[in-house]
C-alpha positions as CSV (number, residue, x, y, z in Angstrom):
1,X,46.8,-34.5,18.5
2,X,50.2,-35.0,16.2
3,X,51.7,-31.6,15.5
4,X,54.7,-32.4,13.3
5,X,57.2,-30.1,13.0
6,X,59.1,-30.2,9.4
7,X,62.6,-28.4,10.0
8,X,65.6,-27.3,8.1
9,X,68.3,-25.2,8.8
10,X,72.3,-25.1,8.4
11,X,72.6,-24.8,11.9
12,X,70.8,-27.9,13.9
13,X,71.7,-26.1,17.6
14,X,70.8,-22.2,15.9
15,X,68.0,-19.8,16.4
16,X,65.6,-22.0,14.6
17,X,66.0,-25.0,16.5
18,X,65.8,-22.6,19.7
19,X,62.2,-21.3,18.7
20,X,61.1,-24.7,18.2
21,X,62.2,-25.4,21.7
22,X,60.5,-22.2,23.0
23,X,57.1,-23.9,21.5
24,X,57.5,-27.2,22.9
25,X,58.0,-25.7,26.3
26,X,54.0,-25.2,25.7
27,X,53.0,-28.6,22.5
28,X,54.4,-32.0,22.7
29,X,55.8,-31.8,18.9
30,X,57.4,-34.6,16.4
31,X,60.2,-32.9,14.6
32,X,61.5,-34.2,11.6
33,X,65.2,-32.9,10.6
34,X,64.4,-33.1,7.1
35,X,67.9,-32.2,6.1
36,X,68.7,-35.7,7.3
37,X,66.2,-37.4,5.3
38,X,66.9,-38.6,1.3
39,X,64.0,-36.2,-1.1
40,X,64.8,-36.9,-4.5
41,X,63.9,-33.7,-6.7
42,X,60.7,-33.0,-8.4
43,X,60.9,-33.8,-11.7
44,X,58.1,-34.3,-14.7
45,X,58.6,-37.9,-15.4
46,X,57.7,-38.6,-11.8
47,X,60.6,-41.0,-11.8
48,X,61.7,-41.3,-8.6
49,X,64.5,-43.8,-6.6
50,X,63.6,-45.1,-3.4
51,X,64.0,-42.3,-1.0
52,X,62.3,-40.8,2.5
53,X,59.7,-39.0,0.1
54,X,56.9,-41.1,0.7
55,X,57.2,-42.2,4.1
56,X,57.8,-38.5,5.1
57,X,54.4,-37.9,3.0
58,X,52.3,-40.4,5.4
59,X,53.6,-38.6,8.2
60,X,52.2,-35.7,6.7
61,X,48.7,-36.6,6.1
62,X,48.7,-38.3,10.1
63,X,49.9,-35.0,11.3
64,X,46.8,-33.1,12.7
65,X,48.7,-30.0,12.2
66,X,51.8,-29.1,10.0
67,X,54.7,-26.7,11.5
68,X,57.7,-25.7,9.0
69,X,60.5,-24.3,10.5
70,X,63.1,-22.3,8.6
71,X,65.7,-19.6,9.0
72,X,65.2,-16.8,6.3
73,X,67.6,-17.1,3.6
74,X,67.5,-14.6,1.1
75,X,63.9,-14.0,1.9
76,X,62.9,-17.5,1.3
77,X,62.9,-21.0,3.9
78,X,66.2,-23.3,3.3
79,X,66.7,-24.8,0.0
80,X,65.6,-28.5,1.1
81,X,62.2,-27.3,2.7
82,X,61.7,-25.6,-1.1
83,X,62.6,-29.0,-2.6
84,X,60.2,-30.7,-0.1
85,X,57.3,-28.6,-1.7
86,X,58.5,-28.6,-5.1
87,X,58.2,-32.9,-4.6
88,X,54.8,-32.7,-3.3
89,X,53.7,-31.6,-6.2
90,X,53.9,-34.8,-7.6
91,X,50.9,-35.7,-5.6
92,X,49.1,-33.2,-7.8
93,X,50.2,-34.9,-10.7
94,X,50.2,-38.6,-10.6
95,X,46.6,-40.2,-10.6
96,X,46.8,-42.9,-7.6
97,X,48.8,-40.0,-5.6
98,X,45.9,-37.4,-6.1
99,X,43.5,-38.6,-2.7
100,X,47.0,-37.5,-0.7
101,X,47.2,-34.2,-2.1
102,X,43.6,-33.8,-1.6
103,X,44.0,-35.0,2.4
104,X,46.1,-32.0,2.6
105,X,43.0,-29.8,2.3
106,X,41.9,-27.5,5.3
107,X,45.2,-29.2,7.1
108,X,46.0,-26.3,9.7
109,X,49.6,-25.4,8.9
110,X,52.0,-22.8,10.5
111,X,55.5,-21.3,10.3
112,X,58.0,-21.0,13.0
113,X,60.9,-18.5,11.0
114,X,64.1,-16.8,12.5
115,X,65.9,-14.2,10.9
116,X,68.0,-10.8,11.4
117,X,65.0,-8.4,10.7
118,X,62.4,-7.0,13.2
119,X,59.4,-8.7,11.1
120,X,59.1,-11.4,9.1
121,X,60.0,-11.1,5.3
122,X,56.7,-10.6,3.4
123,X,58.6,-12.4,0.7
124,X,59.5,-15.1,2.9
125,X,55.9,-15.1,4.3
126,X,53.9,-14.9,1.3
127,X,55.9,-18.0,-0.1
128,X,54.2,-20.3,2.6
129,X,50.8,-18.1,1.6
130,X,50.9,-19.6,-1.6
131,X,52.1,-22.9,-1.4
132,X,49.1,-23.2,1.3
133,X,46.6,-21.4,-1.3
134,X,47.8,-24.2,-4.0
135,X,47.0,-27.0,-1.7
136,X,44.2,-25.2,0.1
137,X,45.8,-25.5,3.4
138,X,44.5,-23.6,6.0
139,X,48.0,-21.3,7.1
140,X,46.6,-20.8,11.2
141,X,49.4,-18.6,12.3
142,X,53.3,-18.2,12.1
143,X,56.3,-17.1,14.9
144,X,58.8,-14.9,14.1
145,X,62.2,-14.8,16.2
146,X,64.2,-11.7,15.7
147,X,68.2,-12.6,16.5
148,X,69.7,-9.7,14.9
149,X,71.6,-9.1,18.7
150,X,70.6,-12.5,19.9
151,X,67.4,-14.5,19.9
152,X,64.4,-12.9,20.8
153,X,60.6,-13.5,20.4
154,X,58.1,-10.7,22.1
155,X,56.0,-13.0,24.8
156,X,52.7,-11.7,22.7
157,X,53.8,-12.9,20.0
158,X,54.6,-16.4,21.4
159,X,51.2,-16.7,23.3
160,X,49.4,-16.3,20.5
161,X,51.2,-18.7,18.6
162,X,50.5,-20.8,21.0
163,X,46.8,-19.7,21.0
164,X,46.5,-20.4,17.7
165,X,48.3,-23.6,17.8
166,X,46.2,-24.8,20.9
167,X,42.7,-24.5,18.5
């Protein structure tokens, strides 16, 4: 079972990189840097160069489950995991691209998210909601890290994460 891990963050060694290691103590997971990878931006024209967009989307719809994995940044995920989404759109709007977006349907996806705050942002969190909602993916669970005074995820909260991911 492919459980593909979609991550972005400033700091490749940081908090977020350090949950994702805390759940693949317990999931053999694919992670994809996507900071590394070339994602033209959305645009209406659907005009795109040659760039990582669409092999990045196979991967996607191969991927039994989806994981994106994101410091908060002013209560939202990095910039390039909001241009990610913003460019799937176009699978929403070009005919032969359609049967993708609609392979996304009941995909089970989750959140791995770090910040400085006890809980996770309900901005932050209700960002994912949505995009999921759009695309009718099925958002099974997210894992909040807390690294205000250094990283830390309650054990409860990791199990059933892992729970949840495990299903």
């Amino acid at each position: 079972m492919t459980k593909l891990v979609l991550f972005s963050s400033a700091n490749k060694q940081g908090n977020t990189a350090q949950l994702i290691e805390e759940v693949a103590k317990h999931h053999s997971l694919e992670v994809i840097d996507i900071d590394a990878l070339t994602i033209t931006p959305y645009n209406y024209q659907n005009n795109y160069p040659t760039d990582d967009f669409y092999p990045l989307v196979e991967k996607i719809l191969a991927a039994d489950k989806l994981i994106f994995a994101s410091p908060v940044y002013w209560h939202a995920p990095t910039a390039t995991i909001k241009a990610l989404i913003d460019r799937i759109t176009e699978l929403t709007d070009v005919k032969r691209l359609k049967p993708k977006a609609r392979s996304l349907a009941h995909k089970p996806a989750f959140v791995l998210a770090t910040s400085a705050s006890d809980e996770l942002c309900p901005i932050f969190n209700g960002f994912f909601e949505k995009v999921f909602n759009y695309f009718d993916i099925q958002y099974s669970a997210h894992l909040h890290a807390n690294c205000r005074e250094g990283f830390n995820i309650e054990s409860n909260a990791l199990s059933q994460f892992n729970e949840a991911l495990n299903k």
